[in-house]
MIROLO-589810 format. One line per field, with one value per residue (C-alpha): residue number from 1; residue in one letter; x negated, y negated, z. Coordinates in steps of 0.1 Angstrom, whole numbers. Each point is the difference from the previous one (the first is absolute). Layout:
<recs>
k	[NUM:...] .
r	[A:...] .
xx	[X:...] .
yy	[Y:...] .
zz	[Z:...] .
</recs>
This chain:
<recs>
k	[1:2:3:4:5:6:7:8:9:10:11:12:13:14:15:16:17:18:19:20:21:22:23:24:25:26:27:28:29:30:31:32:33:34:35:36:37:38:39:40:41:42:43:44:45:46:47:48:49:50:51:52:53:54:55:56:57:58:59:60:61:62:63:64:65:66:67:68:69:70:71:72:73:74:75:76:77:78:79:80:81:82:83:84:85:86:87:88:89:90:91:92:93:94:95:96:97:98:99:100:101:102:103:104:105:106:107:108:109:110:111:112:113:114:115:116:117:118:119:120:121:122:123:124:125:126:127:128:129:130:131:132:133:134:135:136:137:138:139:140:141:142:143:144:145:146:147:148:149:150:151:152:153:154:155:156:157:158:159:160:161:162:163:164:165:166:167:168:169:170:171:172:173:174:175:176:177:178:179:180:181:182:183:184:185:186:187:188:189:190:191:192:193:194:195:196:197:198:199:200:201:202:203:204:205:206:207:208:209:210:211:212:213:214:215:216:217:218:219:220:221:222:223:224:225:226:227:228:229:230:231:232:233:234:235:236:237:238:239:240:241:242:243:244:245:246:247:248:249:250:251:252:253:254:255:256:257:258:259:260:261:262:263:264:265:266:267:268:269:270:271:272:273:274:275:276:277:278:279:280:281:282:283:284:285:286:287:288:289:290:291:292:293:294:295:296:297:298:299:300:301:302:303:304:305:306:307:308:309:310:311:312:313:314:315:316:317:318:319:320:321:322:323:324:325:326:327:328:329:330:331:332:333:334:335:336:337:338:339:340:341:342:343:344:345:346:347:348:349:350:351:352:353:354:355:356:357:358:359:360:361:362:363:364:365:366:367:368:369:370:371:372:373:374:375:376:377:378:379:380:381:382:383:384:385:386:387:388:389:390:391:392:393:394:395:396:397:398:399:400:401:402:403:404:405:406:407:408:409:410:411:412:413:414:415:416:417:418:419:420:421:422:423:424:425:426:427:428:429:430:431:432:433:434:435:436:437:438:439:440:441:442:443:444:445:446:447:448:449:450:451:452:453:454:455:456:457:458:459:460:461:462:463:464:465:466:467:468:469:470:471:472:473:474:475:476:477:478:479:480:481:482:483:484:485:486:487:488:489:490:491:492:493:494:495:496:497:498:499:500:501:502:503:504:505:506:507:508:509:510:511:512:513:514:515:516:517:518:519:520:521:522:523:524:525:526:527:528:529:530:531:532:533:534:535:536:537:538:539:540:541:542:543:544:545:546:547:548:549:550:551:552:553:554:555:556:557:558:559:560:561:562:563:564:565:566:567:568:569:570:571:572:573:574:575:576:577:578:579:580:581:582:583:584:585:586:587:588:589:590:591:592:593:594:595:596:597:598:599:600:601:602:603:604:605:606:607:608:609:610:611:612:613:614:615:616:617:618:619:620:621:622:623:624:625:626:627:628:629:630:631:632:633:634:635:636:637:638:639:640:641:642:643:644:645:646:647:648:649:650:651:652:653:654:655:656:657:658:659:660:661:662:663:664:665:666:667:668:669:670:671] .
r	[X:X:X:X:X:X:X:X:X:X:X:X:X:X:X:X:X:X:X:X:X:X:X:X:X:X:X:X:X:X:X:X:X:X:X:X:X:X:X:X:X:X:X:X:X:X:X:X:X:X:X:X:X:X:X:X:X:X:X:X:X:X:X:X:X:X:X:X:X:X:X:X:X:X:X:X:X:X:X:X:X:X:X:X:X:X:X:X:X:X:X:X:X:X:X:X:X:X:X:X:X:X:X:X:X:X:X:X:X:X:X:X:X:X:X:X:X:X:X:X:X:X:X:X:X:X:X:X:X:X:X:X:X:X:X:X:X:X:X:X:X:X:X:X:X:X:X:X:X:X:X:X:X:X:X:X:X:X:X:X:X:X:X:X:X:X:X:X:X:X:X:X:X:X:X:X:X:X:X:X:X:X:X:X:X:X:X:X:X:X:X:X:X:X:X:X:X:X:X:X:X:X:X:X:X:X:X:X:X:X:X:X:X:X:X:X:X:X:X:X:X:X:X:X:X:X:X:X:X:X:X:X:X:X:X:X:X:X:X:X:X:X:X:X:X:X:X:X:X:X:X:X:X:X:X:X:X:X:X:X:X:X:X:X:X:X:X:X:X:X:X:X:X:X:X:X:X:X:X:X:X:X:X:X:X:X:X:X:X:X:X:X:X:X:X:X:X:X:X:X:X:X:X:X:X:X:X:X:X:X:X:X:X:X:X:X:X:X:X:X:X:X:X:X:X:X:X:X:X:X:X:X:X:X:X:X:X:X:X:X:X:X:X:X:X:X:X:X:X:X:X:X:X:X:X:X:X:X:X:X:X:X:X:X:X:X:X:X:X:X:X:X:X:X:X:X:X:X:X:X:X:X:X:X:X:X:X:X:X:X:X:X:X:X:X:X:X:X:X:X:X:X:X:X:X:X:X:X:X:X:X:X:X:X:X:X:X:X:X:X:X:X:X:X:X:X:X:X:X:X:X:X:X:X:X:X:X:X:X:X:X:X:X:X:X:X:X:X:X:X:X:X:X:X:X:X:X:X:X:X:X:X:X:X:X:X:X:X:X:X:X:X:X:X:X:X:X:X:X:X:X:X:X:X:X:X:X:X:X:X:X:X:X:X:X:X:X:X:X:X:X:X:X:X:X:X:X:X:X:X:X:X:X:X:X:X:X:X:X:X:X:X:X:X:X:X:X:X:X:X:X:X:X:X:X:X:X:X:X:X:X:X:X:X:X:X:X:X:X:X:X:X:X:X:X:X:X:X:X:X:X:X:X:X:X:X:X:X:X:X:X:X:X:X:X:X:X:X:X:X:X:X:X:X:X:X:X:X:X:X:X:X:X:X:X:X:X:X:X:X:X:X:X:X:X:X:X:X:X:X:X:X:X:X:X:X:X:X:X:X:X:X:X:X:X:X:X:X:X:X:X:X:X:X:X:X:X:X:X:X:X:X:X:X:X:X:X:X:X:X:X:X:X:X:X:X:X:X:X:X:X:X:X:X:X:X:X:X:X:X:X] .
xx	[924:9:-16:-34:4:6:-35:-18:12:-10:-37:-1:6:-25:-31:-24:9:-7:-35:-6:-6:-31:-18:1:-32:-15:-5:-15:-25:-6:-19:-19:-8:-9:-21:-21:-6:-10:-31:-10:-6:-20:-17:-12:-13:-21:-16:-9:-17:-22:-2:-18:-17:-18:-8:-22:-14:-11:-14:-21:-13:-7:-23:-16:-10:-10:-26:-11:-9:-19:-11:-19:-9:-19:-15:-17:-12:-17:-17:-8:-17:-21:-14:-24:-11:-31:24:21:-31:-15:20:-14:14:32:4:-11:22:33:-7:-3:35:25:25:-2:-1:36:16:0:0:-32:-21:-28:-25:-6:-26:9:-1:28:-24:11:-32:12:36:9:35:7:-26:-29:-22:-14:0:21:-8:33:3:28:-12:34:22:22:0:-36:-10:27:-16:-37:12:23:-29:29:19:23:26:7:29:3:-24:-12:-32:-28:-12:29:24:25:19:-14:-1:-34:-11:-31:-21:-26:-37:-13:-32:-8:31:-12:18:-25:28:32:10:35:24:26:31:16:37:6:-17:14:-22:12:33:9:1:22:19:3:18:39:5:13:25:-6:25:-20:-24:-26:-19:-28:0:-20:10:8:21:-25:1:-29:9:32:9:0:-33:14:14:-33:-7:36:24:23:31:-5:8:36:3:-16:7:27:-14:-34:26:15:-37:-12:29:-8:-34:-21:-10:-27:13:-15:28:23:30:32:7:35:1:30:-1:-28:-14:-31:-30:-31:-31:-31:-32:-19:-34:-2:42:13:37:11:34:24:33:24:31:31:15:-22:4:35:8:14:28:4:8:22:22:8:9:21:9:16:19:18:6:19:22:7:10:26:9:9:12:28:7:1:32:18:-8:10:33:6:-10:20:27:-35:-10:40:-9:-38:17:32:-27:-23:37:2:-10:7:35:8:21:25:-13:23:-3:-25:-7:-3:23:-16:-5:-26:-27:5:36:-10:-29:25:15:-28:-10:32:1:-34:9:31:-21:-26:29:9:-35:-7:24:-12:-33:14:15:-31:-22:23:-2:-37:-3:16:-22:-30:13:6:-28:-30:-24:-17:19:-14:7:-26:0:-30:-22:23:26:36:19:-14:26:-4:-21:-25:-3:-1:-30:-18:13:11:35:15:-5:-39:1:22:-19:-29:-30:0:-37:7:7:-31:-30:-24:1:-21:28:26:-19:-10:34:11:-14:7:39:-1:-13:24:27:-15:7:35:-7:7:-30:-9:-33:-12:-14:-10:29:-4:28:7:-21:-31:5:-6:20:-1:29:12:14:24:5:21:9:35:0:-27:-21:10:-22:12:34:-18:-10:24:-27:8:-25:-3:-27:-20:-28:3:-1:-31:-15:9:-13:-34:-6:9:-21:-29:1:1:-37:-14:-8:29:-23:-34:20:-27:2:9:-12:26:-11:-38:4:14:-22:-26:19:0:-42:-5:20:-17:-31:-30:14:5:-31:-14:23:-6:24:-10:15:-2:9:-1:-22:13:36:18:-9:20:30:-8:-8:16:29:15:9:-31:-16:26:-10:-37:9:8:-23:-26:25:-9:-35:-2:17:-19:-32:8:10:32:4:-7:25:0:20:9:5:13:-13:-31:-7:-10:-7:-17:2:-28:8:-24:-28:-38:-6:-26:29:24:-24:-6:35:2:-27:20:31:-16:-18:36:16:-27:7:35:7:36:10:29:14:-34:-21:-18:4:-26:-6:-23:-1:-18:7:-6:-11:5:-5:22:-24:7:2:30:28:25:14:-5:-27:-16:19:-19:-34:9:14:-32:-21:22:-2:-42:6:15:-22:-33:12:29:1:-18:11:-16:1:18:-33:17:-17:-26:6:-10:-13:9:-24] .
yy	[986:18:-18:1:37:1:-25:22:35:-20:-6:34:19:-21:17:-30:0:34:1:-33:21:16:-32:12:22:-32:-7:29:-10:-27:16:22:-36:-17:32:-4:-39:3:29:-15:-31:18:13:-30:-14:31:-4:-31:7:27:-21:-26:34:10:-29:-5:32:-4:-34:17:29:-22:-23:29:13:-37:5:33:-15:-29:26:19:-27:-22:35:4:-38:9:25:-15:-30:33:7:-16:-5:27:25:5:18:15:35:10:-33:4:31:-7:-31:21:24:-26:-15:29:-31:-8:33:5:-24:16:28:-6:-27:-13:-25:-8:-22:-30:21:22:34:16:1:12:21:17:19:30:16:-27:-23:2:-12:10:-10:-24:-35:-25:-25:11:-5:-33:-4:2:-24:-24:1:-3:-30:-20:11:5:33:15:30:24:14:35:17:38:5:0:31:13:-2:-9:-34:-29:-34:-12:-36:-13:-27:-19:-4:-33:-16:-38:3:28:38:28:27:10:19:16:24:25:7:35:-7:35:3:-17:-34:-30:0:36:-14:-25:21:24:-31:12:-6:37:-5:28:-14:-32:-3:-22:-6:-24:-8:-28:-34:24:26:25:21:-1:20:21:31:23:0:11:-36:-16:-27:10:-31:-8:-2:40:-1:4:-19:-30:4:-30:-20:0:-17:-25:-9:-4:-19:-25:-6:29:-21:7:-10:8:-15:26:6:18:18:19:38:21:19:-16:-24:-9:-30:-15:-13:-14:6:-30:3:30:-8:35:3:20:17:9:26:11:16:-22:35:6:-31:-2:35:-8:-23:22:25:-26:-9:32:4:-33:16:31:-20:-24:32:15:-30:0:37:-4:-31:13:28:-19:-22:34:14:-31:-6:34:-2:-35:17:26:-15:-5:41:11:-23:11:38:-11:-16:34:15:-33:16:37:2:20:-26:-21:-35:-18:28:6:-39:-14:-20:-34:-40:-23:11:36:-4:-25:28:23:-17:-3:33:10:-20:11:35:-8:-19:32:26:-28:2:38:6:-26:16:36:-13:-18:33:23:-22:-3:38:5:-27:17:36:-12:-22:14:-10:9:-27:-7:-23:-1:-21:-2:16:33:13:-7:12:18:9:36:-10:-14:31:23:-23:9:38:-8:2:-34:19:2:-39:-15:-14:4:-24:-17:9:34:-5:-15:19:-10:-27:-24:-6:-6:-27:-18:1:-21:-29:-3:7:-30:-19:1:0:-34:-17:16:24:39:20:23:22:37:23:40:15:28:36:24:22:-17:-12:-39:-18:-35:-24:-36:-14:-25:-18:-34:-6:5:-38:-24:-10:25:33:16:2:28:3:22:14:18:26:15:26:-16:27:4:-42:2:33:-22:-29:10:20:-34:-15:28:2:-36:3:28:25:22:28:1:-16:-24:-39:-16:-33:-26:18:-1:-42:-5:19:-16:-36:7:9:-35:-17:10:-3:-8:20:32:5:21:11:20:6:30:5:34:11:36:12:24:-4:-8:35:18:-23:14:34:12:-21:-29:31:8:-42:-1:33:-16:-31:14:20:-32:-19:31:-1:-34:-5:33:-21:-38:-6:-2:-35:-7:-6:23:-16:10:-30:18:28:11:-32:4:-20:-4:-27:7:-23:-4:19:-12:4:26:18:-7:12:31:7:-10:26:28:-6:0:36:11:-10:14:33:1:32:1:35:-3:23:16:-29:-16:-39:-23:-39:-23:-37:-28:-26:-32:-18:-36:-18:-23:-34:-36:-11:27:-24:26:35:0:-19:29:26:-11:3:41:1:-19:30:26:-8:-6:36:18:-23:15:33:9:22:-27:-26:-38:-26:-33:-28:-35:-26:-22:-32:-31:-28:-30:-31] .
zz	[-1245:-29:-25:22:-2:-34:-5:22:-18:-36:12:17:-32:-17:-8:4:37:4:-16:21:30:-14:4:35:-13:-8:33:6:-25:15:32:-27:-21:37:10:-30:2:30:-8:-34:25:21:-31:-11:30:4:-34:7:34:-23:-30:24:20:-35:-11:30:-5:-34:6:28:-19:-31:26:15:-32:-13:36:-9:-31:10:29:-31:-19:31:3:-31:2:33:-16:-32:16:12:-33:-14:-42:12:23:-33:-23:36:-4:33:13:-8:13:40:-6:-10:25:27:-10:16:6:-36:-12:18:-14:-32:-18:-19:0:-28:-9:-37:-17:-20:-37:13:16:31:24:23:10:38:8:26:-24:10:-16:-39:-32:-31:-32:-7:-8:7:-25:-23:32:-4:36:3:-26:19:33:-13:-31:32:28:19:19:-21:5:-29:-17:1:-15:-3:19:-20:23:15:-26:23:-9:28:11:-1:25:-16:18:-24:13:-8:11:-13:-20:-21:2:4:9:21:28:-7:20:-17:20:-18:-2:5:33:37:-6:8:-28:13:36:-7:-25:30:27:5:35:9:-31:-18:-30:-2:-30:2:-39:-8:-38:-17:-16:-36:24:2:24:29:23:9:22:-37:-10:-35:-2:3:-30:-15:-3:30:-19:-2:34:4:35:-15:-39:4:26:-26:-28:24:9:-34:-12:27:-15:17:35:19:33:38:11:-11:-20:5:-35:-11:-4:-1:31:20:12:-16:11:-16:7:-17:10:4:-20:-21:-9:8:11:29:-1:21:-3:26:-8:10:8:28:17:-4:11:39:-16:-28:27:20:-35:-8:41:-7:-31:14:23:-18:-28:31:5:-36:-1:31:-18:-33:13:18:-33:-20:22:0:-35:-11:16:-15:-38:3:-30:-21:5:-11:-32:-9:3:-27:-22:-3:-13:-22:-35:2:-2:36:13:-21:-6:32:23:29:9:37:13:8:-2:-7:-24:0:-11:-29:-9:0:-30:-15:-4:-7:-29:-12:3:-22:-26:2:-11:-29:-11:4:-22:-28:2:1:-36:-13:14:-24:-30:3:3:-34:-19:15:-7:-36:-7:-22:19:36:29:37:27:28:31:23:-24:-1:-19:9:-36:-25:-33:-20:-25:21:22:-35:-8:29:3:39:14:12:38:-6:-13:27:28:-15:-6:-34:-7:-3:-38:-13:-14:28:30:-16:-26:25:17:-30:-11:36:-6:-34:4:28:-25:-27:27:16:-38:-1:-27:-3:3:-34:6:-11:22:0:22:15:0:31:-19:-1:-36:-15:-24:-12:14:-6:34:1:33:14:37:12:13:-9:27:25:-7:33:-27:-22:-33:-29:-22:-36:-16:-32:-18:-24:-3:-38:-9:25:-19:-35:10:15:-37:-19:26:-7:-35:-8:14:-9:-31:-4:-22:30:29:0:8:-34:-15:22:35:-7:-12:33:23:-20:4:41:-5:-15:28:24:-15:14:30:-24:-13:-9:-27:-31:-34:-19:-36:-14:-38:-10:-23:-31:13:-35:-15:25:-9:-34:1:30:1:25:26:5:-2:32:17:-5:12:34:1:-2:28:22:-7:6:34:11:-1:15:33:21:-3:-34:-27:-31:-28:-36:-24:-31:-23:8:26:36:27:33:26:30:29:23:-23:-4:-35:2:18:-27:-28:15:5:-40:-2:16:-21:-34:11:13:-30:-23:19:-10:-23:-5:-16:-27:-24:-5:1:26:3:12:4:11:10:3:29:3:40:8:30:23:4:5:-37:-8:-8:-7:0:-38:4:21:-23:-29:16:7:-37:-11:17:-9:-39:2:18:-34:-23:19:-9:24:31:19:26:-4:28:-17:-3:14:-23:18:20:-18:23:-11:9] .
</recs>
């Protein structure tokens, strides 16, 4: 007996037996899972009572409009076997034969008899009988019917008095097998013809649409007149029925089909003869709205089972879990140090007892490790407090430690930087998220990243810095990133002005030699996309005398006094280069060369106008430039150099102060 007890105690305190009893809530479910069969059954057999319900319908609208049709058409061949070759150039004829055909005239909204070239003879509407001066002869449909001497039934087309878009039935007249005209009736698709009333069928549904497109998925005729002739997949309730329809090959079939559109249920029906398709829309919703109604009935009920159910399970669960609340309580206490480390635990068996261990051991092992990180934490504080250089750690995109340095770099307290996001650094946003995908990069190959951006102070102030950056653990970015900076503002400064001077003319700040042969080399390239291009050389005139009369101070003070000049009077985007002594250089992209020797024009007469004043004598110069143009035979940059240096000298041998266009030598044609 005793040893039952003890069995019976041991499964008791277990907590598997405990939670068992919530499967009782299962059951509960069950009634809600039964409840919910049982109305999705009832679903479906209702959908497939209306699925079978519309498909009859739009079989039987499509066949009543396939009768109106041939209604129309047997119509017009009544009539037209009326009409003779004679009738059809007797104006007065026609007209006591229209007006005698009220029946006719009500079937559609105009009707008309043409000759065989193609002239209306004769027209009558609500307006009466006459004749307008149109012709058919360009109408595909009419050509048809008269070249086949059969009926035929048009596309939409505007009305050719009306304006309004229409469905023309024409019937050939033929006599010994020769066409001498045609009688044809117009039904307006806008109006309540024959495609509006069946458009118009819903059977007191007022949430039924009913749309007659043809074979291309025009539509014919639908309740929105602002629909008419637009496509039917802009109609929502049909969009993806249309696709399903075409996919299956685009049928024409009276017999119906059944087609699938989220939401409704949607039918379609050729129209035998002129091969129009009648569809069909009801919304499952509506039909489906009774035992919608009775599953949310069944619904509620089985909810209130579940309720009384769980509530039951909840008291007698709660009073079973009672060991497991004692120990989620001790383990909020686990890491702050209120409670000594084997105080405050319940007093159980069975799992909660063995998780009591657990945790106790964890909170031991968490005290172990606080303190080796408390060590680590102090150590790391001095190297960053003594290292020269700016020190971060973010996490998550934010900062998490940031050392003296790096807050002195920045001019914020480690209070403004804590917390904060780590874009708040960089010179603009666009920087920051370039910088992202290039710092995954690196990190993906398992190297450090090295980059330099513009940083920006608390002040508002910029300064070059070279970031350093390599994950805490590799492959685990949720880790965080320790990131060094340092201020490189004056190797940046130095470098761009080794970068600038290696380039340009350190007296006139003008491109030098190296800088024009490549933008010259990048011209040629691209050549024949680049033309036109021009290279002007320009020489001054009477230069060497101011060397020696005046001095080399004042050959420099006129030598930027020309580079002004001569960038005053070229364009934005040209390049204005100084090859050495008293050498200059243009390069015109994108310059036709009349352009380019006007331009060579206007720098000559702006250097001509220089009058520099120095120590009581006035300094002046002149030049002579040299044009060449960019063409198909220019093999080279010196090539095309020598052509402008060509001109430029034939410039100072014709007297000087003159620009010459470069003369190419002619083409010899070899055969």
């Amino acid at each position: 007996m005793d040893f039952l007890w003890r069995r019976l105690a041991g499964a008791w305190a277990s907590i598997k037996l405990r939670v068992t009893l919530s499967a009782i809530a299962a059951m509960a479910a069950g009634v809600l899972l039964t409840a919910l069969l049982l109305v999705q059954r009832a679903e479906r057999d209702t959908l497939t009572h209306h699925r079978d319900r519309e498909l009859a319908e739009v079989v039987h609208m499509a066949g009543l409009l396939s009768d109106r049709v041939v209604e129309r058409q047997r119509a017009l061949r009544a009539s037209g076997d009326q009409i003779d070759p004679a009738m059809v150039q007797d104006a007065a004829r026609l007209k006591n034969f229209l007006d005698n055909k009220p029946l006719l005239r009500g079937m559609f909204s105009n009707i008309f008899v043409a000759a065989a070239d193609g002239r209306m003879v004769a027209y009558a509407d609500d307006a009466g009988v006459r004749r307008p001066d149109i012709n058919l002869g360009d109408r595909e449909y009419f050509r048809r019917a008269l070249r086949d001497q059969r009926p035929v039934i048009s596309e939409p087309v505007p009305g050719r008095v009306s304006g309004e878009p229409v469905i023309v039935f024409v019937h050939p007249l033929v006599r010994d097998g020769a066409v001498y005209g045609a009688l044809g009736g117009a039904l307006r698709l806008a109006s309540r013809d024959l495609l509006g009333e069946i458009a118009g069928i819903s059977d007191g549904e007022a949430t039924s649409l009913t749309v007659v497109t043809d074979a291309q998925g025009h539509v014919l005729a639908h309740p929105m007149r602002r629909n008419l002739l637009q496509p039917v997949v802009g109609e929502p309730r049909l969009a993806e029925a249309h696709e399903h329809w075409a996919a299956s090959g685009s049928p024409v079939e009276p017999a119906g089909l059944m087609l699938q559109q989220s939401g409704e249920l949607v039918s379609v029906a050729g129209v035998a003869g002129p091969d129009w398709l009648v569809w069909r829309a009801m919304p499952e919703g509506e039909l489906l709205g009774p035992l919608h109604a009775a599953r949310r009935e069944a619904l509620l009920a089985a909810a209130g089972l579940v309720a009384l159910l769980s509530l039951v399970i909840l008291a007698i669960v709660s009073w079973l879990l009672r060991p497991l609340g004692q120990l989620a309580g001790r383990a909020q206490h686990l890491f702050d140090g209120s409670l000594d480390i084997h105080d405050g635990w319940p007093n159980a068996g069975g799992e909660i007892e063995r998780l009591s261990r657990v945790l106790r051991h964890v909170g031991a092992e968490r005290a172990q490790l606080e303190s080796f990180n408390g060590q680590v934490l102090r150590k790391l504080s001095s190297v960053m407090a003594a290292a020269p250089v700016g020190i971060c750690f973010t996490r998550d995109k934010r900062f998490e430690l940031v050392s003296e340095e790096f807050c002195r770099l920045f001019g914020r307290s480690e209070a403004d930087l804590l917390g904060q996001p780590a874009s708040c650094i960089y010179a603009s946003n666009e920087d920051y998220m370039t910088l992202g995908p290039q710092v995954v990069a690196e990190f993906k190959q398992g190297r450090a990243y090295i980059g330099e951006w513009q940083m920006l102070r608390a002040d508002g102030s910029c300064f070059w810095g070279q970031l350093r950056g390599r994950p805490v653990a590799d492959g685990d970015p949720a880790a965080g990133t320790i990131w060094t900076i340092a201020d490189i503002s004056e190797q940046v400064a130095t470098r761009e002005q080794l970068e600038w001077s290696a380039t340009h003319d350190v007296l006139t700040g003008l491109a030098n030699r190296k800088l024009l042969a490549q933008r010259l080399e990048r011209v040629l390239e691209a050549s024949p996309r680049s033309m036109p291009a021009e290279v002007v050389m320009i020489d001054l005139d009477h230069f060497k005398p101011i060397n020696d009369r005046a001095g080399h101070a004042a050959g420099d003070a006129m030598l930027k006094a020309v580079a002004a000049a001569i960038t005053s009077r070229v364009r934005a985007t040209d390049l204005v280069a100084r090859l050495g002594g008293d050498e200059f250089a243009l390069l015109l992209e994108r310059c036709p060369h009349d352009t380019a020797l006007r331009i060579a024009e206007n720098v000559r007469e702006a250097i001509s106008a220089i009058a520099l004043s120095w120590e009581g004598q006035m300094l002046r110069v002149g030049a002579s430039l040299g044009v060449a143009s960019l063409s198909e035979e220019t093999a080279s940059a010196a090539d095309w150099l020598a052509e402008a240096d060509a001109a430029c000298y034939a410039a100072k041998s014709a007297g000087r102060g003159s620009v010459q266009a470069a003369k190419r030598p002619a083409l010899r044609i070899v055969g």
